[in-house]
N, CA and C atoms of all chains as a GROMACS GRO file, in nm:
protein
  558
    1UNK      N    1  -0.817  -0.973  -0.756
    1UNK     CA    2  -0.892  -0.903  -0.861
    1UNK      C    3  -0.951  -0.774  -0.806
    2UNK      N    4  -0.932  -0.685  -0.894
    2UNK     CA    5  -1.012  -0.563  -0.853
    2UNK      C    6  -1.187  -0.573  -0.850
    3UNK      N    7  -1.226  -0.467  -0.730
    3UNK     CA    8  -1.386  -0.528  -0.689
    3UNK      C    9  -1.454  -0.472  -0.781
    4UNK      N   10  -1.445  -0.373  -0.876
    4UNK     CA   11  -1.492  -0.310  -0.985
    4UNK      C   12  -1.507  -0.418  -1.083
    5UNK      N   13  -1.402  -0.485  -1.091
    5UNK     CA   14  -1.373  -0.611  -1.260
    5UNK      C   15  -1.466  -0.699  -1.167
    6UNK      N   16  -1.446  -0.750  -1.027
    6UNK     CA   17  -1.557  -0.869  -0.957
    6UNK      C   18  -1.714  -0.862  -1.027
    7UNK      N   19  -1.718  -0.750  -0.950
    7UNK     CA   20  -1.883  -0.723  -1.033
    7UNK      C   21  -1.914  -0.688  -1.128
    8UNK      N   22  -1.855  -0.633  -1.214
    8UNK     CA   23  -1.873  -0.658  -1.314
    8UNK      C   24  -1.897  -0.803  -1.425
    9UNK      N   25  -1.820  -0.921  -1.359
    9UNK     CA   26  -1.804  -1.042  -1.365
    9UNK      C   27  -1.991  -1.111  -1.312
   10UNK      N   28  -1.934  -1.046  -1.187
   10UNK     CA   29  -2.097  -1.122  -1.124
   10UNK      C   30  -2.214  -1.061  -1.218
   11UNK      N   31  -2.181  -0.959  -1.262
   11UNK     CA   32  -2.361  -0.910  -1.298
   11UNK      C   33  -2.393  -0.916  -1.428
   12UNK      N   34  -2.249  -0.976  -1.493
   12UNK     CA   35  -2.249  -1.053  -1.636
   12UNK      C   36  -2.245  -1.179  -1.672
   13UNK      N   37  -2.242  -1.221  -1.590
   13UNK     CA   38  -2.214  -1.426  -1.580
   13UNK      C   39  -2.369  -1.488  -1.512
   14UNK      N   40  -2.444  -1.361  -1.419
   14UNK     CA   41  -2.578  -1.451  -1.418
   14UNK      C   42  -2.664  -1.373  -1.485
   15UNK      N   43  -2.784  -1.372  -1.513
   15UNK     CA   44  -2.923  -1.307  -1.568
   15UNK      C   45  -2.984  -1.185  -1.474
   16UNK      N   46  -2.998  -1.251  -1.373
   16UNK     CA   47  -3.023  -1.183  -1.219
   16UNK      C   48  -2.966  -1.173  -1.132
   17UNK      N   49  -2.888  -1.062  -1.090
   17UNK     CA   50  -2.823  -1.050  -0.956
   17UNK      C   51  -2.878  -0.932  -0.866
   18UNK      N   52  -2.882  -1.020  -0.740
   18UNK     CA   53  -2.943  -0.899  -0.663
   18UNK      C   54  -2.826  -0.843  -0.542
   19UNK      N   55  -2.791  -0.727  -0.516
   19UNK     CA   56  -2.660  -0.728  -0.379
   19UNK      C   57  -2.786  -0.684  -0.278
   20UNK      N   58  -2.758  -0.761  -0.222
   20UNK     CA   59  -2.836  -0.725  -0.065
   20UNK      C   60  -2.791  -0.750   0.049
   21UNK      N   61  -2.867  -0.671   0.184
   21UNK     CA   62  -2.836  -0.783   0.342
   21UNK      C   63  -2.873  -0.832   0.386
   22UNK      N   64  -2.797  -0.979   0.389
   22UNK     CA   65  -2.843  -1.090   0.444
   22UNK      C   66  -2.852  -1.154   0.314
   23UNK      N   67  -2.910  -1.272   0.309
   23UNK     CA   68  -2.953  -1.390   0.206
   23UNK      C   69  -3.104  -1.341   0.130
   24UNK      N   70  -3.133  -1.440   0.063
   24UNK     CA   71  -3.272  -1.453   0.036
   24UNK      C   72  -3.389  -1.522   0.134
   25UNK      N   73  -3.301  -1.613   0.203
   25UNK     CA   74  -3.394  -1.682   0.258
   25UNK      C   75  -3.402  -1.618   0.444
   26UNK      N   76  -3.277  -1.541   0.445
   26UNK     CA   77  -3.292  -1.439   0.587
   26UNK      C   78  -3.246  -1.308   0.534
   27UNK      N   79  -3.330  -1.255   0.480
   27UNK     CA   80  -3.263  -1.087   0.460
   27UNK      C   81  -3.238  -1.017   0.598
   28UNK      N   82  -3.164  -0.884   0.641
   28UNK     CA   83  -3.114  -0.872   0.700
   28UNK      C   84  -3.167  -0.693   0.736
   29UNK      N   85  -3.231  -0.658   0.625
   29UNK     CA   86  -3.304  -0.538   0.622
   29UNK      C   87  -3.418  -0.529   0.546
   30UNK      N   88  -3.531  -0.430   0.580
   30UNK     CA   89  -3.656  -0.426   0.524
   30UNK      C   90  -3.659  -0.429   0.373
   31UNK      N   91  -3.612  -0.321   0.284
   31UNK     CA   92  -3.573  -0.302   0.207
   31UNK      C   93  -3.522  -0.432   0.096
   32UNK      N   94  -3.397  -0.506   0.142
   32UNK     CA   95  -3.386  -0.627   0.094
   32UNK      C   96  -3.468  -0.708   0.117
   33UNK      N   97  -3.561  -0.754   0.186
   33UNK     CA   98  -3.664  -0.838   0.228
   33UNK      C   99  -3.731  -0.808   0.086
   34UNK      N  100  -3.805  -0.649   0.122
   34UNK     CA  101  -3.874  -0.601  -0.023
   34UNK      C  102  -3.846  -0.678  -0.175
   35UNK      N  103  -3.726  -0.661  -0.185
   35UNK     CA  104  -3.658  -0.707  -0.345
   35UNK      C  105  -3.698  -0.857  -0.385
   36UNK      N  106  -3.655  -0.927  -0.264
   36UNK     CA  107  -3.677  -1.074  -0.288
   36UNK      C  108  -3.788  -1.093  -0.273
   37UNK      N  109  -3.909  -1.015  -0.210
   37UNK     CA  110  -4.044  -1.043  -0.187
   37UNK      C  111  -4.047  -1.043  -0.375
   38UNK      N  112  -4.046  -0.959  -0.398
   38UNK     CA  113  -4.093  -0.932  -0.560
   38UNK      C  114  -4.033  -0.977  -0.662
   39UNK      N  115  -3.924  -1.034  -0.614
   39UNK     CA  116  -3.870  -1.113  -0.716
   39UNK      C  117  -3.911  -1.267  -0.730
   40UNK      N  118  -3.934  -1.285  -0.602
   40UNK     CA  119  -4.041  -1.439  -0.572
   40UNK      C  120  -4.164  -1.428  -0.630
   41UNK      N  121  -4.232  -1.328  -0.617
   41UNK     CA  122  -4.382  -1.294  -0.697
   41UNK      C  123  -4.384  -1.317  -0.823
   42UNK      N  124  -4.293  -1.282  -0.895
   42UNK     CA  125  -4.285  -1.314  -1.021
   42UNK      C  126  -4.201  -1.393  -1.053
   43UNK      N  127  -4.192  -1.548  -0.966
   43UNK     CA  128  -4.128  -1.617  -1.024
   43UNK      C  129  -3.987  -1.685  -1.048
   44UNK      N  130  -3.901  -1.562  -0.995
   44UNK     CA  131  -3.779  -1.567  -0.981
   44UNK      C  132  -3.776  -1.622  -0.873
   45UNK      N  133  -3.702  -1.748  -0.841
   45UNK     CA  134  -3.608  -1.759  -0.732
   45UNK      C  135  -3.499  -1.824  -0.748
   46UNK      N  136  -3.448  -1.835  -0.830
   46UNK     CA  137  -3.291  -1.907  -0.847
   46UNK      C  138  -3.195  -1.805  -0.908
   47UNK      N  139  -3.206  -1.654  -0.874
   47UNK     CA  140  -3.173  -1.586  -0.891
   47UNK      C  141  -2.980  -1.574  -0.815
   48UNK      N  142  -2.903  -1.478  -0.832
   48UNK     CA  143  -2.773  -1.498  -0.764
   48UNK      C  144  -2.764  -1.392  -0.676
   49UNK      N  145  -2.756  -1.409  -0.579
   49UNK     CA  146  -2.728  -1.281  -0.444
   49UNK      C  147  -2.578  -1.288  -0.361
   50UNK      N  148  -2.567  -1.154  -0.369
   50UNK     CA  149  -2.416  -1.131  -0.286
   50UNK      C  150  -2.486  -1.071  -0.108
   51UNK      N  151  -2.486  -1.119  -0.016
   51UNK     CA  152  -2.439  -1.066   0.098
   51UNK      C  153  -2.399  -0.953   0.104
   52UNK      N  154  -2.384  -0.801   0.098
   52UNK     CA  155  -2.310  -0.721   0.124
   52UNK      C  156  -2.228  -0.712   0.267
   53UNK      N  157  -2.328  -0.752   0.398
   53UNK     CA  158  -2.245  -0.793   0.463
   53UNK      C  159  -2.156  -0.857   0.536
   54UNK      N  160  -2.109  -0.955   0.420
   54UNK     CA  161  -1.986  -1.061   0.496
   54UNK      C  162  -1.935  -1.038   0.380
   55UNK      N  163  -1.947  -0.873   0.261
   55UNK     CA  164  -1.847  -0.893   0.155
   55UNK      C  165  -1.818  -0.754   0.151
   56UNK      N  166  -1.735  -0.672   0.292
   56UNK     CA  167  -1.764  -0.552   0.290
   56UNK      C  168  -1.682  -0.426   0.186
   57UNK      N  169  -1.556  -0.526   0.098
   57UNK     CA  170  -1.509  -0.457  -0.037
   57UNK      C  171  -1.647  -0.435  -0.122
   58UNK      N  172  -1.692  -0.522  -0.149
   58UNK     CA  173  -1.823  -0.517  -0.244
   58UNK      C  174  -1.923  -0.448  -0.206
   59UNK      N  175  -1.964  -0.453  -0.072
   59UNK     CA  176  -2.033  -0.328  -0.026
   59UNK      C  177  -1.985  -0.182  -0.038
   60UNK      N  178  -1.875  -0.145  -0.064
   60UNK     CA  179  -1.796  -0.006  -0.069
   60UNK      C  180  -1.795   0.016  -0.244
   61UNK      N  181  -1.801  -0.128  -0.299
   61UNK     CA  182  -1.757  -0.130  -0.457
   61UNK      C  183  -1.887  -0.082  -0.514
   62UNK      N  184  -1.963  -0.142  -0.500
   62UNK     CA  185  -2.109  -0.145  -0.535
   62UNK      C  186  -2.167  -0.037  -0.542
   63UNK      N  187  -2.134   0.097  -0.430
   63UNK     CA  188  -2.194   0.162  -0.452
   63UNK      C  189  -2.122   0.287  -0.571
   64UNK      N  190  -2.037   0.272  -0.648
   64UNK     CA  191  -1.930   0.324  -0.676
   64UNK      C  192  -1.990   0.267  -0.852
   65UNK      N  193  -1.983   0.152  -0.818
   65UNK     CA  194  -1.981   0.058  -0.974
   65UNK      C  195  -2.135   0.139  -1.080
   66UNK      N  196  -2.276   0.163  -1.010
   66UNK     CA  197  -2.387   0.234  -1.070
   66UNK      C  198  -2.370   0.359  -1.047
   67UNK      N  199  -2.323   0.367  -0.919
   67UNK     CA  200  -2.283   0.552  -0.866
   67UNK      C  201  -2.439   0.538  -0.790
   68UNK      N  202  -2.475   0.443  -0.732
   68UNK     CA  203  -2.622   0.434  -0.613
   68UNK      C  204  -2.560   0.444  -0.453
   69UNK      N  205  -2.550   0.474  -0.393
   69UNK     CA  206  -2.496   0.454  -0.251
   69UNK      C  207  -2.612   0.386  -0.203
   70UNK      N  208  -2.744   0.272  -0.226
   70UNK     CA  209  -2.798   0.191  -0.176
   70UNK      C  210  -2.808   0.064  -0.163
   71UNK      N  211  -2.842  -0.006  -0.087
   71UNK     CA  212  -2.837  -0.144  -0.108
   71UNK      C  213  -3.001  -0.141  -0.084
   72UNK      N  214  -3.064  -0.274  -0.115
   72UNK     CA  215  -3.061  -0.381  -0.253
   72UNK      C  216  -3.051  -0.282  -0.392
   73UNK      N  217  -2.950  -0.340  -0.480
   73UNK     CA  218  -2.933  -0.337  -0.628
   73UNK      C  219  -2.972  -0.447  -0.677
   74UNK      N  220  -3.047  -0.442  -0.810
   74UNK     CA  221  -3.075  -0.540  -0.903
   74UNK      C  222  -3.036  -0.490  -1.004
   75UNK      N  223  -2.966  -0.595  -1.078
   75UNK     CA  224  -2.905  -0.593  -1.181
   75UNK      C  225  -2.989  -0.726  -1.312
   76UNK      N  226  -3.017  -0.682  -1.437
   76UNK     CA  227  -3.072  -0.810  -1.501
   76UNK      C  228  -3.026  -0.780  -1.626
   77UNK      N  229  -2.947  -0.876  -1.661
   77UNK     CA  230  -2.870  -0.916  -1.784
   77UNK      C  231  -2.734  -0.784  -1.813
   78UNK      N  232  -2.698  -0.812  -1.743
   78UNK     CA  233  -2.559  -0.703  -1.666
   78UNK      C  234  -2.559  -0.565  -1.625
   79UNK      N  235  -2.710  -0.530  -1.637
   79UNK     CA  236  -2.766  -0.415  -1.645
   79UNK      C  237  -2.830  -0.349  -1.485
   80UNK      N  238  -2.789  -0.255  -1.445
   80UNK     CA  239  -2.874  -0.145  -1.334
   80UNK      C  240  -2.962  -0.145  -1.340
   81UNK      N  241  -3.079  -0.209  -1.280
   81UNK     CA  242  -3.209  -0.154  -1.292
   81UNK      C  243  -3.274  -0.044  -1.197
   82UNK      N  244  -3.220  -0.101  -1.048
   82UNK     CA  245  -3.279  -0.010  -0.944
   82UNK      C  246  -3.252  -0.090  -0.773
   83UNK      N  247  -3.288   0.004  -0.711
   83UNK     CA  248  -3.316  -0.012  -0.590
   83UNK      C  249  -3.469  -0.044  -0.522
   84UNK      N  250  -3.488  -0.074  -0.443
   84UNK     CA  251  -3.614  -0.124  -0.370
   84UNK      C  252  -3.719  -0.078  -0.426
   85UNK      N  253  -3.683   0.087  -0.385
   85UNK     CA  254  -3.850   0.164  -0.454
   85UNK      C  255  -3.880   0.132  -0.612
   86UNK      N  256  -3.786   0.144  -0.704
   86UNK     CA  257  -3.783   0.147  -0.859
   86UNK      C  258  -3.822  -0.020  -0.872
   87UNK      N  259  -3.768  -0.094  -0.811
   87UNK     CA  260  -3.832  -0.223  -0.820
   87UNK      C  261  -3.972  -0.251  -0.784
   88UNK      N  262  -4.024  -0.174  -0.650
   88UNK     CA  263  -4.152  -0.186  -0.659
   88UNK      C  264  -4.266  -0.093  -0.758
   89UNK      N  265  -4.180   0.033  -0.827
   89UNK     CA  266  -4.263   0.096  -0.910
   89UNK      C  267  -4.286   0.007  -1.022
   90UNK      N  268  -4.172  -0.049  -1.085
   90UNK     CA  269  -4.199  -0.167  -1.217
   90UNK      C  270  -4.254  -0.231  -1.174
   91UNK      N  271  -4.264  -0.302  -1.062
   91UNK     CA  272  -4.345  -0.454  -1.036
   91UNK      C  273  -4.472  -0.367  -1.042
   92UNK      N  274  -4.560  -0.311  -1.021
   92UNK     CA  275  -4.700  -0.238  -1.018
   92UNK      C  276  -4.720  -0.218  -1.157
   93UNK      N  277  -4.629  -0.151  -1.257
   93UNK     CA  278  -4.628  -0.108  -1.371
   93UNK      C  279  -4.640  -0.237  -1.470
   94UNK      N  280  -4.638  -0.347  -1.407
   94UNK     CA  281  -4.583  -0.436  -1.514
   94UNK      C  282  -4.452  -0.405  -1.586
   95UNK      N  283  -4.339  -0.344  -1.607
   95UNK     CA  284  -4.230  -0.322  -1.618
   95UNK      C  285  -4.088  -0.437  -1.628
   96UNK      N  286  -4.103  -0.463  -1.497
   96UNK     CA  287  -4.047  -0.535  -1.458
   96UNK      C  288  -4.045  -0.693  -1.479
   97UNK      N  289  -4.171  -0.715  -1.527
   97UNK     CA  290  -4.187  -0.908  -1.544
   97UNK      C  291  -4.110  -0.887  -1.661
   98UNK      N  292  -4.195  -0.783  -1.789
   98UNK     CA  293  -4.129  -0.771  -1.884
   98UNK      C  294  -3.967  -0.775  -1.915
   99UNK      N  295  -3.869  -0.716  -1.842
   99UNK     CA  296  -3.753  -0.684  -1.867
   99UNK      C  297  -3.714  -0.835  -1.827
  100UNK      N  298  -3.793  -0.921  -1.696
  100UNK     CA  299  -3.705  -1.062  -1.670
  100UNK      C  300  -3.742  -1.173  -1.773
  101UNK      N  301  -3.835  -1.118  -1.850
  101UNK     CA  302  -3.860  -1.238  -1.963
  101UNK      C  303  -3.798  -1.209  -2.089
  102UNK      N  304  -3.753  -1.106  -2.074
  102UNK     CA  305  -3.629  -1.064  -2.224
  102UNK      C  306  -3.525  -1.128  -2.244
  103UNK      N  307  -2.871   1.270   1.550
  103UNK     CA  308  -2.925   1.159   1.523
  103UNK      C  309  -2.967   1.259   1.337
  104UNK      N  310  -3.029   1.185   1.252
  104UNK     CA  311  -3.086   1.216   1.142
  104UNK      C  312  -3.237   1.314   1.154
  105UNK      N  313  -3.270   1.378   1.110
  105UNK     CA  314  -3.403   1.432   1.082
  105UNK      C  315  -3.472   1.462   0.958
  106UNK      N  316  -3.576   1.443   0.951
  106UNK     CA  317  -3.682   1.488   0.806
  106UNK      C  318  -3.628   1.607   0.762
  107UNK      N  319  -3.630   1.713   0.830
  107UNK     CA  320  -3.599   1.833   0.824
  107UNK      C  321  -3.455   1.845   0.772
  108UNK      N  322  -3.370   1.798   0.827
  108UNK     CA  323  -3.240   1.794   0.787
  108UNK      C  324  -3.195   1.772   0.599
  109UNK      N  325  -3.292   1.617   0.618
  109UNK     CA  326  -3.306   1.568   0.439
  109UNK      C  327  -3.383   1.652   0.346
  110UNK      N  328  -3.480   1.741   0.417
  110UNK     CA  329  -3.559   1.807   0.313
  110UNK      C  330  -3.444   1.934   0.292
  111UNK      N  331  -3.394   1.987   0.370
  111UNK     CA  332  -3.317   2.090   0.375
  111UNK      C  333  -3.190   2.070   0.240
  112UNK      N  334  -3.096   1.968   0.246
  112UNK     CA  335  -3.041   1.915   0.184
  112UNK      C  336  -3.071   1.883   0.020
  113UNK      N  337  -3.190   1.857   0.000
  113UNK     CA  338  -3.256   1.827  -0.133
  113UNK      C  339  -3.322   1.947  -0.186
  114UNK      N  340  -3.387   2.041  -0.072
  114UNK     CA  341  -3.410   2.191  -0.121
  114UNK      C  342  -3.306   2.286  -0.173
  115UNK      N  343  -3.215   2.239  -0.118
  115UNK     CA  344  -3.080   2.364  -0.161
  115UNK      C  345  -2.994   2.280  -0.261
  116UNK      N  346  -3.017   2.165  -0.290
  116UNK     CA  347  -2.919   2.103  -0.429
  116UNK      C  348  -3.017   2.097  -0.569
  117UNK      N  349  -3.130   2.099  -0.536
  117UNK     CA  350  -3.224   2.090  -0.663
  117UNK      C  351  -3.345   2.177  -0.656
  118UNK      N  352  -3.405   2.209  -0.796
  118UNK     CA  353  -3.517   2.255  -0.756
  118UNK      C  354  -3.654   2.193  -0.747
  119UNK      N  355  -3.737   2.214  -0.659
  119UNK     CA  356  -3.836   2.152  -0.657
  119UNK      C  357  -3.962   2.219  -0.651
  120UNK      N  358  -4.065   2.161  -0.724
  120UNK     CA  359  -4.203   2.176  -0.672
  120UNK      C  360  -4.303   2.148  -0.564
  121UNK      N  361  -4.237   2.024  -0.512
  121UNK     CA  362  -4.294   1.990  -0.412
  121UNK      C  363  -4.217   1.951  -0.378
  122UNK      N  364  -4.257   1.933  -0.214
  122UNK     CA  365  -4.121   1.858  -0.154
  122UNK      C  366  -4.181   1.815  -0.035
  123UNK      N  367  -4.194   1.689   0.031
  123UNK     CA  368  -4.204   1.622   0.195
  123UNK      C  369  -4.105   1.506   0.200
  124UNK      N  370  -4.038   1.508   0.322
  124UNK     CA  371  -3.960   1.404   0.400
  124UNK      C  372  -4.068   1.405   0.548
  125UNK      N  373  -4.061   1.254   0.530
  125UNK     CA  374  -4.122   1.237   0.695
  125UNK      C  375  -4.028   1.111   0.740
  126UNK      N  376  -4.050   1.088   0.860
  126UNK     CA  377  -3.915   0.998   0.941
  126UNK      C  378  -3.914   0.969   1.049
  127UNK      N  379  -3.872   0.870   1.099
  127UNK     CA  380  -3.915   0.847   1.226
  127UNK      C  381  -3.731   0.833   1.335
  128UNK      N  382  -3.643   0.894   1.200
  128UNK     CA  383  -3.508   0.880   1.241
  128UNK      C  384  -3.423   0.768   1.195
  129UNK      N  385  -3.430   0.660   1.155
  129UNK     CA  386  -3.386   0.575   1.098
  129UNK      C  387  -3.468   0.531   0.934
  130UNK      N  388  -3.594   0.565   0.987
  130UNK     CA  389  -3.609   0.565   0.797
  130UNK      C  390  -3.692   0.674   0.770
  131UNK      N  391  -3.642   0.697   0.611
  131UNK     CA  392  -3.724   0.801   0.569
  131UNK      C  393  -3.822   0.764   0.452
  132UNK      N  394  -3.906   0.882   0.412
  132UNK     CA  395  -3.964   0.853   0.268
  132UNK      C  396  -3.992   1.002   0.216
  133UNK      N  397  -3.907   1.036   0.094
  133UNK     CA  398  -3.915   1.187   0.057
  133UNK      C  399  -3.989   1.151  -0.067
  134UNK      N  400  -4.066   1.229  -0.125
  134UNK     CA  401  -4.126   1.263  -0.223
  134UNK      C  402  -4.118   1.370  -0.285
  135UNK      N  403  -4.074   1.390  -0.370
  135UNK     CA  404  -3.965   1.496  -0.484
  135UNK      C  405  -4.052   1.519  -0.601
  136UNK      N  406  -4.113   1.643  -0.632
  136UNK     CA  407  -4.185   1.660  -0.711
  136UNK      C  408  -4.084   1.799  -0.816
  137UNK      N  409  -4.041   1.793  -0.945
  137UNK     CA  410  -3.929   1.886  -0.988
  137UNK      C  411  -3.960   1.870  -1.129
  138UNK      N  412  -3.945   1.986  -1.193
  138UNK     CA  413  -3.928   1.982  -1.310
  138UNK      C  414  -3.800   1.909  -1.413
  139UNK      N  415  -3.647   1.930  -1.324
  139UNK     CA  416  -3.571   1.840  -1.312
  139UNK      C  417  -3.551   1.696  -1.364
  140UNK      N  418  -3.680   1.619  -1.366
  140UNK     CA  419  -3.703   1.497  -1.346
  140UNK      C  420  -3.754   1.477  -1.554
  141UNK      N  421  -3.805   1.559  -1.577
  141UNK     CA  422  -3.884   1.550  -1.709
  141UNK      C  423  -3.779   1.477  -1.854
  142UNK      N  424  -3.823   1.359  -1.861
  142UNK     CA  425  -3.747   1.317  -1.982
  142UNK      C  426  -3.592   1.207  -1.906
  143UNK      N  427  -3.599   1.214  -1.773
  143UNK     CA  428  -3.499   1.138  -1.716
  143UNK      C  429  -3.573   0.987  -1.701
  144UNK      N  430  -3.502   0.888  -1.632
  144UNK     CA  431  -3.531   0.751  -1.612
  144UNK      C  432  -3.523   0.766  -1.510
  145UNK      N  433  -3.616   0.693  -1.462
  145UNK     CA  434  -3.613   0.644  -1.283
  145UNK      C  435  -3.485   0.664  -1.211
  146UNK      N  436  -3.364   0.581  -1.249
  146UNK     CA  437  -3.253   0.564  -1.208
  146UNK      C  438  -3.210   0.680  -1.189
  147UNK      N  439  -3.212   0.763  -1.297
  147UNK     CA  440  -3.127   0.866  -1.320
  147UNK      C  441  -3.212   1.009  -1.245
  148UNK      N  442  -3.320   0.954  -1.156
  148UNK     CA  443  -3.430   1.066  -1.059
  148UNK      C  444  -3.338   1.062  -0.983
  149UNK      N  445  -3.359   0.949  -0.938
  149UNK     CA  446  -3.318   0.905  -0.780
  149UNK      C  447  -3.172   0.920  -0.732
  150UNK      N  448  -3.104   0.906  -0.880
  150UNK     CA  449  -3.000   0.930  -0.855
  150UNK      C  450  -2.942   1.122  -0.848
  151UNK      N  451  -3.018   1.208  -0.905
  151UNK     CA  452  -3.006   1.312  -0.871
  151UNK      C  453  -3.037   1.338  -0.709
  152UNK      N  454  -3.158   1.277  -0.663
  152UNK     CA  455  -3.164   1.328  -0.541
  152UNK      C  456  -3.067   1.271  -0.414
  153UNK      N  457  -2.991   1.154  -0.498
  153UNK     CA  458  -2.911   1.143  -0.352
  153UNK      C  459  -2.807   1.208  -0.383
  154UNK      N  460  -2.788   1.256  -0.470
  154UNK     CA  461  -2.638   1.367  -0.514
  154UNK      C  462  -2.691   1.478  -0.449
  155UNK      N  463  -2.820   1.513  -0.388
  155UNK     CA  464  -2.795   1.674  -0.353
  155UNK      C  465  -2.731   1.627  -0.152
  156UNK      N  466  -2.779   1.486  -0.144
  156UNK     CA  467  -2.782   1.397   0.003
  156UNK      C  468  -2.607   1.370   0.009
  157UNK      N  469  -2.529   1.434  -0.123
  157UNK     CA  470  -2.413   1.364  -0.105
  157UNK      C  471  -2.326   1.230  -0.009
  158UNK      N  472  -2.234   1.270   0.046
  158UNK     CA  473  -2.196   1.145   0.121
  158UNK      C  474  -2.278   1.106   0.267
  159UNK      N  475  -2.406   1.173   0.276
  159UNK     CA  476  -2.467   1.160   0.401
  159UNK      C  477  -2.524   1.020   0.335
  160UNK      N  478  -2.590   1.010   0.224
  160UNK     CA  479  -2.644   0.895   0.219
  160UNK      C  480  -2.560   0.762   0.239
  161UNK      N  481  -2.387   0.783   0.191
  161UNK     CA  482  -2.337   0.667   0.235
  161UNK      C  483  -2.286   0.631   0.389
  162UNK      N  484  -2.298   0.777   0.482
  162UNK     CA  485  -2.278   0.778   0.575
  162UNK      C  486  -2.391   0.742   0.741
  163UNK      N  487  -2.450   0.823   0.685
  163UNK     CA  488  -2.568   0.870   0.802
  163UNK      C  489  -2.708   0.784   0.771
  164UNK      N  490  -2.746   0.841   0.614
  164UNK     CA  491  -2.816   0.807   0.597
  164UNK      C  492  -2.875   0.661   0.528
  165UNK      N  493  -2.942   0.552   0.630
  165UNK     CA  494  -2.917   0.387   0.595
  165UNK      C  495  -3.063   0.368   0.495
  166UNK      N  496  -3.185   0.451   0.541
  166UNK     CA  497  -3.315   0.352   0.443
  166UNK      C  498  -3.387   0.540   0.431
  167UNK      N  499  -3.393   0.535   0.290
  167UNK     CA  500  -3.472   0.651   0.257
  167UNK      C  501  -3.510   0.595   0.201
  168UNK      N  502  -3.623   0.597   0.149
  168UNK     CA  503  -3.732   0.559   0.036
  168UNK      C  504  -3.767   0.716  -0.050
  169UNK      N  505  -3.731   0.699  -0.191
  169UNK     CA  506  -3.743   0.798  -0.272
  169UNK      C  507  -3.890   0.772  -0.380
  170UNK      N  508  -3.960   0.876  -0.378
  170UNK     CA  509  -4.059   0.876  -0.496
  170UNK      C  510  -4.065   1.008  -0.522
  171UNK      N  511  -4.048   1.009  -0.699
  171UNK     CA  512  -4.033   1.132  -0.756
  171UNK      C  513  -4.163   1.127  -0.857
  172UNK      N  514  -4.137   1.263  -0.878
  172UNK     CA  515  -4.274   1.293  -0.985
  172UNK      C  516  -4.237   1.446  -1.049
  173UNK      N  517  -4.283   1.413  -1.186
  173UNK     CA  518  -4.260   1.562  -1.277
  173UNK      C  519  -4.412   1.647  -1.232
  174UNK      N  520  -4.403   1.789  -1.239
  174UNK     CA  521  -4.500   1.830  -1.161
  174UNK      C  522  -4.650   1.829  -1.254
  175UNK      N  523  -4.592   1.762  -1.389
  175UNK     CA  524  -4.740   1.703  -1.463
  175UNK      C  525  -4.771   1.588  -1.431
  176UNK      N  526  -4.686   1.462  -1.389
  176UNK     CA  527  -4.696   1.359  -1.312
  176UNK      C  528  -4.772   1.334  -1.238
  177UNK      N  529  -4.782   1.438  -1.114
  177UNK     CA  530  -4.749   1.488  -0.980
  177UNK      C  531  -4.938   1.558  -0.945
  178UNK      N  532  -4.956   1.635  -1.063
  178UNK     CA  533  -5.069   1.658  -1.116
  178UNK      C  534  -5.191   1.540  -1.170
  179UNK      N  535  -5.115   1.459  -1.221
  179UNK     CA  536  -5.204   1.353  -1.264
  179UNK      C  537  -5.255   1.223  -1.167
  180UNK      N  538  -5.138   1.197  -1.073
  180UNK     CA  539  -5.193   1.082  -0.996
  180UNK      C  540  -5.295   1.119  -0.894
  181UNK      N  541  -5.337   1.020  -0.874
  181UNK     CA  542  -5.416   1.007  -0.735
  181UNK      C  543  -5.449   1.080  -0.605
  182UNK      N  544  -5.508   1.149  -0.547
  182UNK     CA  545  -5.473   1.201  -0.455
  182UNK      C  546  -5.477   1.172  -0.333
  183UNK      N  547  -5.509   1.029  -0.345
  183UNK     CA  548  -5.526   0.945  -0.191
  183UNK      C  549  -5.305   0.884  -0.191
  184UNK      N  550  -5.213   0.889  -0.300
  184UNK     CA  551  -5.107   0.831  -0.309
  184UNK      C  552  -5.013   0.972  -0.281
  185UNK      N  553  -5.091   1.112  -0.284
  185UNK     CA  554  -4.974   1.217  -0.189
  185UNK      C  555  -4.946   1.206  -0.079
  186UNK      N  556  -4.901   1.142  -0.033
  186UNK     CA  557  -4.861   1.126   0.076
  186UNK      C  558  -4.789   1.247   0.184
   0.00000   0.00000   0.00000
């Protein structure tokens, strides 16, 4: 399957997807650490995460698929939301709980 | 290796700005982008201008920038202990 149709698949089949490095439970950079910090804060944790690195098509795809060249992406309800910083501006804003309870 | 200077240089000559600081310690950065540019856009669509002026350095060179933007009425309005 093409990695474009993949994710597209992944970020429509769960609610929450986050691409990051490393896991949730060992992130692998500050940044991703960040995402899942705040996604745990509010609640989320059975959320779906890709590895970017042990999935390094999807790491090349990913950044191509929003047109972001960053990792962590969050995606909620098949939708782009942001990267690290934009995630921590909504989480402050209240923004963000809002969009995961929609 | 990467420099502040390098990224501010890069974002000065692809967009215009009102304000502008990159600071860095070489592996990460944090620029703060203050532009008229920005007015009536979405977050996404800030951030995503400023790594288009960073073109393929950001998928190359550059691994953790931290971006915060502001319209220069924005920019005007917040805090002044959060200019960093």
């Amino acid at each position: 399957m093409d990695v474009q149709e993949l994710i597209r698949q992944q970020v429509t089949s769960h609610p929450v997807v986050l691409y990051m490095k490393g896991s949730p439970a060992f992130p692998q950079c500050g940044f991703s650490a960040n995402a899942v910090r705040i996604l745990n804060s509010l609640g989320v944790k059975d959320f779906f995460s890709v590895d970017v690195l042990t999935n390094p098509e999807i790491r090349q795809g990913i950044k191509d698929y929003a047109n972001w060249p960053t990792i962590p992406q969050l995606y909620i309800n098949g939708e782009f939301v942001g990267g690290s910083d934009i995630m921590g501006e909504m989480h402050q804003s209240g923004e963000l709980q809002k969009l995961l309870k929609a | 290796m990467v420099t502040p200077e390098s990224i501010k240089q890069n974002i000065e000559q692809g967009m215009s700005t009102a304000h502008l600081s990159v600071t860095g310690d070489g592996r990460h950065f944090e620029a703060v982008v203050v532009s008229e540019e920005f007015a009536g856009k979405s977050r996404v669509q800030r951030h995503q201008r400023v790594y288009q002026t960073l073109g393929d350095r950001m998928r190359e060179e550059i691994h953790a920038l931290s971006v915060k933007t502001f319209t220069p009425q924005e920019w005007a309005e917040i805090d002044v202990s959060r200019k960093t």
